[in-house]
Predicted model as a PDB file, atoms N, CA, C, CB and O in Angstrom, pLDDT in the B-factor column:
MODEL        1                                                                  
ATOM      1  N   UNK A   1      44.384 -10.098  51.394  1.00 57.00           N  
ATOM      2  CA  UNK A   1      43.634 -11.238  50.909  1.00 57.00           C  
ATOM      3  C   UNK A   1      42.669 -11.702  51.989  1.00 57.00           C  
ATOM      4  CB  UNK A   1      44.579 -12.379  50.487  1.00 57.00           C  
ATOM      5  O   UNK A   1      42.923 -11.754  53.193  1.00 57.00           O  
ATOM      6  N   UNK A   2      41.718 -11.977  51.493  1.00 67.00           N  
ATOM      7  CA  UNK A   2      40.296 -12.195  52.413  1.00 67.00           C  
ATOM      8  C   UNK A   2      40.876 -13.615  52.898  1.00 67.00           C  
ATOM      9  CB  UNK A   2      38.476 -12.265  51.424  1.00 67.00           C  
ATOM     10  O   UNK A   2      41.407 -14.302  52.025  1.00 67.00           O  
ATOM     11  N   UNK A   3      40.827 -14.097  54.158  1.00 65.00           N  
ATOM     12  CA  UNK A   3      40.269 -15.356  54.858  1.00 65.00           C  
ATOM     13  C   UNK A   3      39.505 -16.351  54.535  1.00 65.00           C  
ATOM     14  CB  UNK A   3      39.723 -15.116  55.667  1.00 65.00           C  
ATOM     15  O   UNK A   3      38.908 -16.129  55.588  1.00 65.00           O  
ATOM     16  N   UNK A   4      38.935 -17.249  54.090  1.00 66.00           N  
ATOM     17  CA  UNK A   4      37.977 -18.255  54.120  1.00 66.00           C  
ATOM     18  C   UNK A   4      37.996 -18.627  55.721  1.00 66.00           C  
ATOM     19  CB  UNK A   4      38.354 -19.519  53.052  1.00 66.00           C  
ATOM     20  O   UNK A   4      38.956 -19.058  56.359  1.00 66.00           O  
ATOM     21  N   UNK A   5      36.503 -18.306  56.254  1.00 64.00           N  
ATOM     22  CA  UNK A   5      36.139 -18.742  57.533  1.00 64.00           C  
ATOM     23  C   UNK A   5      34.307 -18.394  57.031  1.00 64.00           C  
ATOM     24  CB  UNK A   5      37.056 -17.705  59.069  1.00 64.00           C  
ATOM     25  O   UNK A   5      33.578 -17.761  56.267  1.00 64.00           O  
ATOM     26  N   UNK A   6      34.362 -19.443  58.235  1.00 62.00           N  
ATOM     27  CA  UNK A   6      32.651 -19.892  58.233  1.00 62.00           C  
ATOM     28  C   UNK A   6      31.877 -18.944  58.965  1.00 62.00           C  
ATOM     29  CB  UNK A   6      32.289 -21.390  58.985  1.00 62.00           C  
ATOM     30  O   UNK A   6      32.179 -18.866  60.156  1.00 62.00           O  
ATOM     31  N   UNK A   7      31.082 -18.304  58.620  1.00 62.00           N  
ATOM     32  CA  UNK A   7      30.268 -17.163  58.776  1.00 62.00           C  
ATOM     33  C   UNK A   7      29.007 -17.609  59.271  1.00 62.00           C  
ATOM     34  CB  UNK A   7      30.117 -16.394  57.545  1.00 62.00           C  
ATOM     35  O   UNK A   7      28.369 -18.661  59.225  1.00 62.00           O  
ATOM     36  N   UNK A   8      28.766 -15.829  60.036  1.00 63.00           N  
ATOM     37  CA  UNK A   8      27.613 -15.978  61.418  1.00 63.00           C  
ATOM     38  C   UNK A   8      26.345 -15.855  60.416  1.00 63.00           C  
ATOM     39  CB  UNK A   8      27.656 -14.436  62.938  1.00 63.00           C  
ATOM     40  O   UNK A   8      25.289 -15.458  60.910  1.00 63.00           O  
ATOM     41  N   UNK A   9      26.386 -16.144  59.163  1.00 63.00           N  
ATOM     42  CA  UNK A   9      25.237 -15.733  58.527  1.00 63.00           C  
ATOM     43  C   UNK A   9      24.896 -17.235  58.079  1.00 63.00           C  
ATOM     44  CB  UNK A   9      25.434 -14.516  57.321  1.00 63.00           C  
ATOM     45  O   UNK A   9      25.123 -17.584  56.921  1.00 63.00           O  
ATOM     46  N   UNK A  10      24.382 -18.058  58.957  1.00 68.00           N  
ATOM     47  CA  UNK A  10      24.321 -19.692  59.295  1.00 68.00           C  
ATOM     48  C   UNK A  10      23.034 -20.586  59.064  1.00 68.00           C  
ATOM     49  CB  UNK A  10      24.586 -19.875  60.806  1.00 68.00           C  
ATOM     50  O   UNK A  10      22.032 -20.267  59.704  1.00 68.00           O  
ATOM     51  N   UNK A  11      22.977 -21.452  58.386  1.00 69.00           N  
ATOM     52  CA  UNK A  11      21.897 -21.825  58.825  1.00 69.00           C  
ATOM     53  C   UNK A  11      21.950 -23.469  59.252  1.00 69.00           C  
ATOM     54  CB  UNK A  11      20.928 -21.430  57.798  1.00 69.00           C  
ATOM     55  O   UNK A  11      21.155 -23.840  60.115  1.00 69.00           O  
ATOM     56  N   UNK A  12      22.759 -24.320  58.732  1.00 75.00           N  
ATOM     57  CA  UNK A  12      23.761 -25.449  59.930  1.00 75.00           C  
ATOM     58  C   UNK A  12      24.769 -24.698  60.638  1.00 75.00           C  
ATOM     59  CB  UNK A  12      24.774 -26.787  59.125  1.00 75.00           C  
ATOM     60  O   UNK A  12      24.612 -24.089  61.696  1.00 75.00           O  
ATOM     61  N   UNK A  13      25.670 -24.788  60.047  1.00 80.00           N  
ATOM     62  CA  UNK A  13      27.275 -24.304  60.757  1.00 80.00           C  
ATOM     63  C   UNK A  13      27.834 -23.416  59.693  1.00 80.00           C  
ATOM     64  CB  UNK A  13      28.553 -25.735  61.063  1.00 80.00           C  
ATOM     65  O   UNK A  13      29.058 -23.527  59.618  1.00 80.00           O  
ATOM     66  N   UNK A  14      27.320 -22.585  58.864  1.00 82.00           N  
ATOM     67  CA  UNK A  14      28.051 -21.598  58.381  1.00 82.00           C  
ATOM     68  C   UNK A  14      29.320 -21.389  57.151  1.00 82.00           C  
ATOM     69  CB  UNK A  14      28.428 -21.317  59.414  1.00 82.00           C  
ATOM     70  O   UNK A  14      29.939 -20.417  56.720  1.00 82.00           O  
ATOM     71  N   UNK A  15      29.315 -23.226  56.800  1.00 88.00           N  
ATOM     72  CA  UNK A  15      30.203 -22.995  55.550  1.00 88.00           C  
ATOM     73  C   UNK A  15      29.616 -22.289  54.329  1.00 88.00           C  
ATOM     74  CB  UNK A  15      30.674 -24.303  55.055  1.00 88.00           C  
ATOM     75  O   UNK A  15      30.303 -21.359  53.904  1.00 88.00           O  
ATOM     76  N   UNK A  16      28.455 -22.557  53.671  1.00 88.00           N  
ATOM     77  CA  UNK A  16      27.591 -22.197  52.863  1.00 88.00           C  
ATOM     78  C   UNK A  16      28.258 -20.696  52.766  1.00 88.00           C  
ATOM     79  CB  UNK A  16      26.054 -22.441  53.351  1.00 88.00           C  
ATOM     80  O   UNK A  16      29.077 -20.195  51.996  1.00 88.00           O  
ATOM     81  N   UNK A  17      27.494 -20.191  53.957  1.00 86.00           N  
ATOM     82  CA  UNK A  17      27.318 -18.503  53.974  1.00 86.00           C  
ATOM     83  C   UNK A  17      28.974 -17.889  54.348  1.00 86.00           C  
ATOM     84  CB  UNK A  17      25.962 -17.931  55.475  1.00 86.00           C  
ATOM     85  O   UNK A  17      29.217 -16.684  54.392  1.00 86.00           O  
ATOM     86  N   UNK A  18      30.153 -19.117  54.629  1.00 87.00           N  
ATOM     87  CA  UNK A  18      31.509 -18.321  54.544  1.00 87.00           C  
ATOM     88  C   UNK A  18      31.848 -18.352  52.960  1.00 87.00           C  
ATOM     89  CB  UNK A  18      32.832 -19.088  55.534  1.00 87.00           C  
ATOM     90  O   UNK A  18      32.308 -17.354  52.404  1.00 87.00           O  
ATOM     91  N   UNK A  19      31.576 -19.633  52.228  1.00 89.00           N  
ATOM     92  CA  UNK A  19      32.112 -19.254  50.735  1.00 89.00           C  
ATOM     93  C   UNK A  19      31.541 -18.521  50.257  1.00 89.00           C  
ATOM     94  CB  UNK A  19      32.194 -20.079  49.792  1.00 89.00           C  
ATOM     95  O   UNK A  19      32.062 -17.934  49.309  1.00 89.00           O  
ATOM     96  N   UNK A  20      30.326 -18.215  50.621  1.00 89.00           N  
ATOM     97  CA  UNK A  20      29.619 -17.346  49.930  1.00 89.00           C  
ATOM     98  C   UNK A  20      29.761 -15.578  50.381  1.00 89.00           C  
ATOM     99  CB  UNK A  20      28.201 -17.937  50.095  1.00 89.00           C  
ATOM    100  O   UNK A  20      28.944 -14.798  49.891  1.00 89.00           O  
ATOM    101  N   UNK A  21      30.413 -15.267  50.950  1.00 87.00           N  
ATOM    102  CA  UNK A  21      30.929 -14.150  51.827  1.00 87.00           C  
ATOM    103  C   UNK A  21      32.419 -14.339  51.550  1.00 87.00           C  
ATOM    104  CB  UNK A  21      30.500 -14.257  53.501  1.00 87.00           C  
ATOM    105  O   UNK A  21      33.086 -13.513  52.172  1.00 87.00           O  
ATOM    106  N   UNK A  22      33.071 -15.095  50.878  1.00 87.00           N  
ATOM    107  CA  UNK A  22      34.724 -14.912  50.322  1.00 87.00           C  
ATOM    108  C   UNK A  22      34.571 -14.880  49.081  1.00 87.00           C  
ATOM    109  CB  UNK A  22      35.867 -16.070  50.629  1.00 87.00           C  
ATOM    110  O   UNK A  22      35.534 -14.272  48.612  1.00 87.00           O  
ATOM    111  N   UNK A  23      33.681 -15.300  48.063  1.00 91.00           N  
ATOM    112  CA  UNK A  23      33.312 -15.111  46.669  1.00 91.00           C  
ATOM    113  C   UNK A  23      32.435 -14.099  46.046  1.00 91.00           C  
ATOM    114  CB  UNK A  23      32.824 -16.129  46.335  1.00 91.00           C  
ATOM    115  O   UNK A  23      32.089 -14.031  44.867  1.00 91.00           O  
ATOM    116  N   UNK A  24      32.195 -13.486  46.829  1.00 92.00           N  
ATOM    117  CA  UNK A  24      31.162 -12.222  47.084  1.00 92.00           C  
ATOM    118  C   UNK A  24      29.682 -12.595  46.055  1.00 92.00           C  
ATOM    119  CB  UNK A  24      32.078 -10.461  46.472  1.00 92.00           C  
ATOM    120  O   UNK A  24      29.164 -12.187  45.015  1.00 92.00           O  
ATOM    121  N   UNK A  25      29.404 -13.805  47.297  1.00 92.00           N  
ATOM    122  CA  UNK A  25      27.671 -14.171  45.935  1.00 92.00           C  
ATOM    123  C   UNK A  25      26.594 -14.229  47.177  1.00 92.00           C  
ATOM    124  CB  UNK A  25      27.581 -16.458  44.661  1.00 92.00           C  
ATOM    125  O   UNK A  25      26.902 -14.400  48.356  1.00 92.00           O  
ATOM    126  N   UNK A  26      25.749 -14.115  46.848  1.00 91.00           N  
ATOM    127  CA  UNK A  26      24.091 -14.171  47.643  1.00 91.00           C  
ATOM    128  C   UNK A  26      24.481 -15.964  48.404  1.00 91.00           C  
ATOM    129  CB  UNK A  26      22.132 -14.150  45.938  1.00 91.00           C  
ATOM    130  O   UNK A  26      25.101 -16.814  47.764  1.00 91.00           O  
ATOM    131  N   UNK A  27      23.988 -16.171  49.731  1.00 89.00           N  
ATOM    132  CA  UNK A  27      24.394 -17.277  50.560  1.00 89.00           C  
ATOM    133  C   UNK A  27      23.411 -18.673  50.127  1.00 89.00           C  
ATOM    134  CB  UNK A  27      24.204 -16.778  52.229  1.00 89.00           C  
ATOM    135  O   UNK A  27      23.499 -19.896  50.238  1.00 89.00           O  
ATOM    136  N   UNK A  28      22.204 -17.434  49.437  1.00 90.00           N  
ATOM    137  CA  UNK A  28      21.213 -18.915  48.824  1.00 90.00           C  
ATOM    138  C   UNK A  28      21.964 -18.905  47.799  1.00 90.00           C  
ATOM    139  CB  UNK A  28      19.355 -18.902  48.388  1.00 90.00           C  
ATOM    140  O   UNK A  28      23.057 -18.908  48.365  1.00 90.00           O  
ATOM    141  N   UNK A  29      22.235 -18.894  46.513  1.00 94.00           N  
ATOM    142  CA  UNK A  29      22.915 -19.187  45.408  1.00 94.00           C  
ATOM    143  C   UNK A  29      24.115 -20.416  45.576  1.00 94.00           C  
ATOM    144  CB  UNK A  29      23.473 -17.849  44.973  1.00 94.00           C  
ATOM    145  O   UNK A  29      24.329 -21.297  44.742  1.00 94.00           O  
ATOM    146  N   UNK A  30      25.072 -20.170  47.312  1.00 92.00           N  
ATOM    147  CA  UNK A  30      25.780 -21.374  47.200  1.00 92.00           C  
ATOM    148  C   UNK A  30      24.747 -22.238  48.012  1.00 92.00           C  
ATOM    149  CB  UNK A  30      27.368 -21.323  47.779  1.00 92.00           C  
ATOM    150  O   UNK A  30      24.500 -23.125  47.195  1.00 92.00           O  
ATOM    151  N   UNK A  31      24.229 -22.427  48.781  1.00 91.00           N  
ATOM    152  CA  UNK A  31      23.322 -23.054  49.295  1.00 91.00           C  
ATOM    153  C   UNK A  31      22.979 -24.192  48.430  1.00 91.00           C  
ATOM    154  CB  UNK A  31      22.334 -22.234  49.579  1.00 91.00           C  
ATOM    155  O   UNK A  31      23.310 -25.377  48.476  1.00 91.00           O  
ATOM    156  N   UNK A  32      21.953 -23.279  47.335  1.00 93.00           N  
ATOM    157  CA  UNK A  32      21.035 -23.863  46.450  1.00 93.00           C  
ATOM    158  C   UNK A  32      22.091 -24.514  45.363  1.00 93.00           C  
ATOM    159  CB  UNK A  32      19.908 -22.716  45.828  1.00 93.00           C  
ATOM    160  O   UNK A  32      21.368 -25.279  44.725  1.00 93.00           O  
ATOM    161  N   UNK A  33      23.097 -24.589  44.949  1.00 94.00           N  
ATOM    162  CA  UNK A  33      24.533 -24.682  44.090  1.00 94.00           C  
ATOM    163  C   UNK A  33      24.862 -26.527  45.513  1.00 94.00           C  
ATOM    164  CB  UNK A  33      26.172 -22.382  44.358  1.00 94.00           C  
ATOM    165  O   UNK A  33      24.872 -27.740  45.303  1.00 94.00           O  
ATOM    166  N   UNK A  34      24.966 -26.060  46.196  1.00 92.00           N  
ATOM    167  CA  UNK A  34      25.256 -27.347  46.816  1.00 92.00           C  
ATOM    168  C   UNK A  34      24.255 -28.388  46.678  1.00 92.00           C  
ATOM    169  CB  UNK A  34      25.482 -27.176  48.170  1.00 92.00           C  
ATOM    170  O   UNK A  34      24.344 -29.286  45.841  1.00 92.00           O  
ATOM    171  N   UNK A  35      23.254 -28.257  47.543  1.00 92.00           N  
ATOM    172  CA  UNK A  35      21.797 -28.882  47.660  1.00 92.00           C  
ATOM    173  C   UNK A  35      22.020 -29.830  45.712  1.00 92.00           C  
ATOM    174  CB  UNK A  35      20.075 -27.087  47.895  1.00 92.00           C  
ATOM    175  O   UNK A  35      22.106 -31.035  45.478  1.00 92.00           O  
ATOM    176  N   UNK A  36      22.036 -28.906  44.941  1.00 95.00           N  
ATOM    177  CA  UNK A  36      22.020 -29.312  43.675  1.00 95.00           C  
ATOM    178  C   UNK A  36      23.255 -30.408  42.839  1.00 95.00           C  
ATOM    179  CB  UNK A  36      21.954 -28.032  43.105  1.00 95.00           C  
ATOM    180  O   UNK A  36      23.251 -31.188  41.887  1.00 95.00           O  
ATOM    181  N   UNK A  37      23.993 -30.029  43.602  1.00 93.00           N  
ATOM    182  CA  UNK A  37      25.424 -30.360  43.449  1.00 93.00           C  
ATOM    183  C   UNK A  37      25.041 -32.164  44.632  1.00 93.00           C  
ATOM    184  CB  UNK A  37      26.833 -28.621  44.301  1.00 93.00           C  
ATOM    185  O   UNK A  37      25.353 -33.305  44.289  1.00 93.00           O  
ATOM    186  N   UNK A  38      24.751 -31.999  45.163  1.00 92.00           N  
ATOM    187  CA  UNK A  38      24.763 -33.245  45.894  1.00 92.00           C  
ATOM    188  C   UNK A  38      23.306 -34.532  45.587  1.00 92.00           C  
ATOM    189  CB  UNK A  38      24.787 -32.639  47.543  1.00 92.00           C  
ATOM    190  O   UNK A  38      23.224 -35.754  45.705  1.00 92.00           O  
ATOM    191  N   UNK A  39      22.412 -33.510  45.184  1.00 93.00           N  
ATOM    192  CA  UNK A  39      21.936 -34.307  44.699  1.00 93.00           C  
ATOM    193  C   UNK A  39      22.074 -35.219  42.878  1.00 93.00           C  
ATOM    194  CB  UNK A  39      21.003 -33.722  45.092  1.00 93.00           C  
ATOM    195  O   UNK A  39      21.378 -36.135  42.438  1.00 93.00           O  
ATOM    196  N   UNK A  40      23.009 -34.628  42.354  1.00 93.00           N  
ATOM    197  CA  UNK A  40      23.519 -35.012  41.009  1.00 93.00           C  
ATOM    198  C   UNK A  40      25.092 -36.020  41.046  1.00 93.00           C  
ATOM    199  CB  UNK A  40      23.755 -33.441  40.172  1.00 93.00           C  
ATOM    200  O   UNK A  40      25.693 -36.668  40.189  1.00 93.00           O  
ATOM    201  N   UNK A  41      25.309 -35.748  42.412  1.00 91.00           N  
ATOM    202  CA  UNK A  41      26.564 -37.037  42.965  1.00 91.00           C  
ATOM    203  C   UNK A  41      26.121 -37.476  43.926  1.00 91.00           C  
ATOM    204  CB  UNK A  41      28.096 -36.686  43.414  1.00 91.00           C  
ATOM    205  O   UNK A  41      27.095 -37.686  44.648  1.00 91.00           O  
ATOM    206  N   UNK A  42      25.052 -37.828  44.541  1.00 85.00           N  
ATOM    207  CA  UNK A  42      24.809 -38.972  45.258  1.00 85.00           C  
ATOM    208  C   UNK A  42      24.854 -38.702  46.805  1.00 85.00           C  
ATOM    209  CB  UNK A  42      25.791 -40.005  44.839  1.00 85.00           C  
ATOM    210  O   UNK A  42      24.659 -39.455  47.759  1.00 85.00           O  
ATOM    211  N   UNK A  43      25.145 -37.499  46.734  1.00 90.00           N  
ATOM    212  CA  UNK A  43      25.124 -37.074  48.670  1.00 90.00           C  
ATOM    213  C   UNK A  43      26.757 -37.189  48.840  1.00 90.00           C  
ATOM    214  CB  UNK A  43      24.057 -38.614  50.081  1.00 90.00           C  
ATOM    215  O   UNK A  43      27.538 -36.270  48.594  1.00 90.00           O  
ATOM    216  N   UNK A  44      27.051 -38.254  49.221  1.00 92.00           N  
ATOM    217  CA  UNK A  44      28.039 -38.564  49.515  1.00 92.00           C  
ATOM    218  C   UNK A  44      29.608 -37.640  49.945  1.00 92.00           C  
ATOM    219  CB  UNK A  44      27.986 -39.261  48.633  1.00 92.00           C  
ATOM    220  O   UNK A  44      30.008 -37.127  50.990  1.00 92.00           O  
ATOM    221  N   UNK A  45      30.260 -37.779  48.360  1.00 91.00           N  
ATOM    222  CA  UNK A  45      30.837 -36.405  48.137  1.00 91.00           C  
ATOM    223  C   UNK A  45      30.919 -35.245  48.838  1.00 91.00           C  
ATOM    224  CB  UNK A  45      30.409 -36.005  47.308  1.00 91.00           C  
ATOM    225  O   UNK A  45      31.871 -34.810  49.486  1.00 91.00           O  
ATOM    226  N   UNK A  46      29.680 -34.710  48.628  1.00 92.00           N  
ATOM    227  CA  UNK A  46      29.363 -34.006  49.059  1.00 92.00           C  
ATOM    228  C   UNK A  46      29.436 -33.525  50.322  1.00 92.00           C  
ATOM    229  CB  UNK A  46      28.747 -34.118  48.739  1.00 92.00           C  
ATOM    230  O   UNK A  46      30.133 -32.570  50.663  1.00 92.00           O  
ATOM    231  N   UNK A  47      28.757 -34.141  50.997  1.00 90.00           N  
ATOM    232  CA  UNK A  47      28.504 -34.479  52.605  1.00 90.00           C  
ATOM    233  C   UNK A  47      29.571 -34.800  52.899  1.00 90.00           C  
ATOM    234  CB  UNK A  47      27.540 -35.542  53.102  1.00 90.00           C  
ATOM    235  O   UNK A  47      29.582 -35.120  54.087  1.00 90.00           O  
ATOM    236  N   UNK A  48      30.613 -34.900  52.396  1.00 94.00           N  
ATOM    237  CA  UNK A  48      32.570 -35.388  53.249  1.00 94.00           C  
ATOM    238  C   UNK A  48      32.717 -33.962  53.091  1.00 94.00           C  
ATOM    239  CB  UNK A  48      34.265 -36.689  52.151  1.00 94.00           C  
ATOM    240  O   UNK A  48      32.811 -33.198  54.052  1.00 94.00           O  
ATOM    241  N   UNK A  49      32.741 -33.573  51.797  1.00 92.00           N  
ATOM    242  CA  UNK A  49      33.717 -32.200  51.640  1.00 92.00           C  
ATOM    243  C   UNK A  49      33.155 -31.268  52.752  1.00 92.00           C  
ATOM    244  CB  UNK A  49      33.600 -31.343  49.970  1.00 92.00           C  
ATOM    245  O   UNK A  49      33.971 -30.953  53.618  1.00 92.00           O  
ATOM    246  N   UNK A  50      31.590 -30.657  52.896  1.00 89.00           N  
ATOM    247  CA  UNK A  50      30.937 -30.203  53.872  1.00 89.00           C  
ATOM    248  C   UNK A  50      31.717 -30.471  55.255  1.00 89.00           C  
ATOM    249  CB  UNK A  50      29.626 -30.771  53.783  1.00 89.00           C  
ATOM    250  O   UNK A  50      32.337 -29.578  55.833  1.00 89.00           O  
ATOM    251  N   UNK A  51      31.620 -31.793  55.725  1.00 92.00           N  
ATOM    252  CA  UNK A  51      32.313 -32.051  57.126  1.00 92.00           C  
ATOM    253  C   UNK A  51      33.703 -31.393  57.248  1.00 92.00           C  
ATOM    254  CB  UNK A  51      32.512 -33.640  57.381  1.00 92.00           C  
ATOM    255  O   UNK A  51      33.988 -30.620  58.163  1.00 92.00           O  
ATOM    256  N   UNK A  52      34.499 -31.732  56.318  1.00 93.00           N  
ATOM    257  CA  UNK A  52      35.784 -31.536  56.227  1.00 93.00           C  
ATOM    258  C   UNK A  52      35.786 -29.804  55.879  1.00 93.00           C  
ATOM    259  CB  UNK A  52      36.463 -32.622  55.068  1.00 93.00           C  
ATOM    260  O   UNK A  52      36.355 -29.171  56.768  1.00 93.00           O  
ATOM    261  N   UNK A  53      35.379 -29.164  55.022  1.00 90.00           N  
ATOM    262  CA  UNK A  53      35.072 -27.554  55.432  1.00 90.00           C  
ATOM    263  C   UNK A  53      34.653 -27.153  56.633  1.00 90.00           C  
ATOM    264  CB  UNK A  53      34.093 -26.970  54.694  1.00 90.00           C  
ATOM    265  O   UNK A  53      35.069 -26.111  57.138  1.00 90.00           O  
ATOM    266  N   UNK A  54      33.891 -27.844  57.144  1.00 88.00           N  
ATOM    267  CA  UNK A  54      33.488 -27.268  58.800  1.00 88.00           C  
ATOM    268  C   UNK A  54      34.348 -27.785  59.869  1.00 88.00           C  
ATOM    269  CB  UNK A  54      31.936 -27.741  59.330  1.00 88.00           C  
ATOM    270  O   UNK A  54      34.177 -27.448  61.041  1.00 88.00           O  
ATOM    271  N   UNK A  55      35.425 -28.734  59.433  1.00 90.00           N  
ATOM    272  CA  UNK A  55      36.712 -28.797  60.705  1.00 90.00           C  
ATOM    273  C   UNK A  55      37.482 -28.079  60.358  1.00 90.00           C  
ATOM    274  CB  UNK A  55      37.547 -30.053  61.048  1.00 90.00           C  
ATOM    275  O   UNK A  55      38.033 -27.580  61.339  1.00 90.00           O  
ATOM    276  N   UNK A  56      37.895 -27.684  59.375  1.00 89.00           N  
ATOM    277  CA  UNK A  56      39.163 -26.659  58.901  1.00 89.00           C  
ATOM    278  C   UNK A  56      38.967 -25.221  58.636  1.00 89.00           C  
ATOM    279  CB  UNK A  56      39.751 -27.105  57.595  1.00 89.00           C  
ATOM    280  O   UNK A  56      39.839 -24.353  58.602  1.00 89.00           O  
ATOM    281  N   UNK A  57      37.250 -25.049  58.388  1.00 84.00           N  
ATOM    282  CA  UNK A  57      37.495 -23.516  58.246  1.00 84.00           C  
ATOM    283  C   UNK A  57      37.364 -22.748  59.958  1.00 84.00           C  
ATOM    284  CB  UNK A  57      36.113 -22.826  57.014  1.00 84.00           C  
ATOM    285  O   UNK A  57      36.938 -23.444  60.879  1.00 84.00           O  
ATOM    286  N   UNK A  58      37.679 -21.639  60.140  1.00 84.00           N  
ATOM    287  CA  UNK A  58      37.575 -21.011  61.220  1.00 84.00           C  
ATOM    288  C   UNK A  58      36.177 -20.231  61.640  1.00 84.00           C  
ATOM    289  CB  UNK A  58      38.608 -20.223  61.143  1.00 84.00           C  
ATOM    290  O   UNK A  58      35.399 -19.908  60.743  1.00 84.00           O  
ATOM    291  N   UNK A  59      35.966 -20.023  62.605  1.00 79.00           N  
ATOM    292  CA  UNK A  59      34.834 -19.287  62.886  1.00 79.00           C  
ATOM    293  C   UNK A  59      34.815 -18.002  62.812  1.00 79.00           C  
ATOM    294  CB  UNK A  59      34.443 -19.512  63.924  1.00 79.00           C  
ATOM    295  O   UNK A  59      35.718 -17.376  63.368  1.00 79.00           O  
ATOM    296  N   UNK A  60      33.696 -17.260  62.051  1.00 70.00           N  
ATOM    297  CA  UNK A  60      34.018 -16.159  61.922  1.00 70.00           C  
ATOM    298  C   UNK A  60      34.364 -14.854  63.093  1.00 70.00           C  
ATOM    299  CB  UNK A  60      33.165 -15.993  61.192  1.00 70.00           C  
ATOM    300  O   UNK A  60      33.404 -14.648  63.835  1.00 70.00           O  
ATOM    301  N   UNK A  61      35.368 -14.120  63.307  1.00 62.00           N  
ATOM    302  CA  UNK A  61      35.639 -13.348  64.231  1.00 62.00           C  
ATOM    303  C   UNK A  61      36.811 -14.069  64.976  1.00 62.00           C  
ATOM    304  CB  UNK A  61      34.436 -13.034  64.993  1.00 62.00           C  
ATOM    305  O   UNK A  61      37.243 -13.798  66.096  1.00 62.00           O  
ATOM    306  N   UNK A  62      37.255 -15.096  64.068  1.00 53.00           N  
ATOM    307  CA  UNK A  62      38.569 -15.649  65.279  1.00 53.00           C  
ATOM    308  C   UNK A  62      39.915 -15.575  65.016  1.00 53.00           C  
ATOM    309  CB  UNK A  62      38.554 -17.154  65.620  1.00 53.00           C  
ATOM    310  O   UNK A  62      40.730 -15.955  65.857  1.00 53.00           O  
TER     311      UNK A  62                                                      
ENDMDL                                                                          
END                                                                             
């Protein structure tokens, strides 16, 4: 079973491009899926779960 960890394929810190590298989808698709997703709840939400994925997932190669 694959890992969830945050991947060197980054463009903040790499959660984007780790779910998107454990779900096997293109890194803009979750990108653009978030961006969209946060602007239809207010940021907020959003922007916690983000933080909280980037303290708990691991870095990739560790």
């Amino acid at each position: 079973m694959k890992k969830l960890k945050r991947s060197n394929d980054a463009k903040i810190s790499g959660v984007c491009g780790g779910i998107a590298e454990y779900i096997n989808v293109d890194p803009t698709v979750v990108r653009l899926g978030t961006v969209a997703l946060a602007l239809f709840t207010a940021v907020f939400p959003v922007g916690l779960a983000y933080i909280i994925a980037l303290a708990v997932m691991p870095e990739d190669g560790v």
